[in-house]
N, C-alpha and C positions, 0 to 999 in steps of 0.2 A: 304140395297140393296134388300134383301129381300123384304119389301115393296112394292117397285118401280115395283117389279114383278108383283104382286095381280094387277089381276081387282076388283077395289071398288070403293067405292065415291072417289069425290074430297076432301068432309069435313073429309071424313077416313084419306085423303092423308097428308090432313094438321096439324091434328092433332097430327100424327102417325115423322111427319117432324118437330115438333115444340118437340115432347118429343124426337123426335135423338136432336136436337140443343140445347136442356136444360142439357139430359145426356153428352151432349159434353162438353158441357160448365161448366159442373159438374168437371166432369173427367179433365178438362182442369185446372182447379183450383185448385184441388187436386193434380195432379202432380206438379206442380209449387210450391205448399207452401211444399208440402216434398220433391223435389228438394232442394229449398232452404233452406230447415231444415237440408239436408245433407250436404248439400254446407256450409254452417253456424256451424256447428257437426265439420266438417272437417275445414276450418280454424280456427273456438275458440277454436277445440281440443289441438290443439300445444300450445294453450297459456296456457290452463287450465294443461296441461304436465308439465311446469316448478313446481316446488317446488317454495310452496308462502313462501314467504320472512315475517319472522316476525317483528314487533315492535320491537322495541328494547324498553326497561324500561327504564325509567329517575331515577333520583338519589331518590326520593321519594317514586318513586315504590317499588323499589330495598330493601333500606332501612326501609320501615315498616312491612319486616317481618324480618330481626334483634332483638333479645332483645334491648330495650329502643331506639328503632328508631337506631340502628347504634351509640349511641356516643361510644366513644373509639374504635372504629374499622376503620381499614385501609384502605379506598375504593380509585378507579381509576378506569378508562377510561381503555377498554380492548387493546387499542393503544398504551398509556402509557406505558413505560419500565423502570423501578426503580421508579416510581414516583408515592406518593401516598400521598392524605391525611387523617389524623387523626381525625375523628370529635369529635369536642367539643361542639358545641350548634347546633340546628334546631327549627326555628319559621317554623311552618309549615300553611298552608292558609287553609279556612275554605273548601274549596274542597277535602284535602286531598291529594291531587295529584303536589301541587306546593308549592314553601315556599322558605326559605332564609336557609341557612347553613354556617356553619363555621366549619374554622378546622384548623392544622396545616399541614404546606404539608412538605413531606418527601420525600428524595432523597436516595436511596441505604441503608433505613435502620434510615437514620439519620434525623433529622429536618433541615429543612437549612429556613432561608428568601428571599423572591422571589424578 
């Protein structure tokens, strides 16, 4: 506004009107992407608030830090209630992480057949 006051050139005028339109244009951008940074901050915040939900382990996981992989020990399913089996053998895959197992499964204690 200031400016607009001065008597000067024209080419003053323009020049002086093209760097307000650039600082605007500036400032007009920069607001916007940190608006939206906060705007952004504020809705993924709530998400980022839940407590992350782990992995749960599979049977192989679990079982290779047992002495001898878990055989003779009693594993189940945290859902499971009296119900477990006894492993007896594991072919495990060259991954590490998958394989075949065997066992006997127990009911309160006891062995039973399924």
């Amino acid at each position: 506004m200031a400016i607009a006051l001065r008597g000067s050139s024209p080419l003053e005028k323009a020049s002086a009107l093209c760097r307000l339109s650039f600082s605007f244009l500036r400032n007009l951008s920069t607001t916007t992407s940190a608006g939206n940074a906060v705007a952004a901050a504020e809705s993924g915040g709530g998400a980022s608030n839940k407590p992350k939900r782990r992995k749960k382990k599979n049977f192989f996981e679990v079982a290779q830090f047992l002495p001898n992989w878990g055989i003779g020990y009693h594993m189940a399913k945290t859902h499971w209630t009296g119900v477990s089996y006894e492993i007896t053998k594991i072919n495990l895959y060259k991954d590490g992480r998958h394989g075949k197992a065997w066992g006997i499964a127990h009911k309160d204690g006891d062995p039973f057949s399924l």
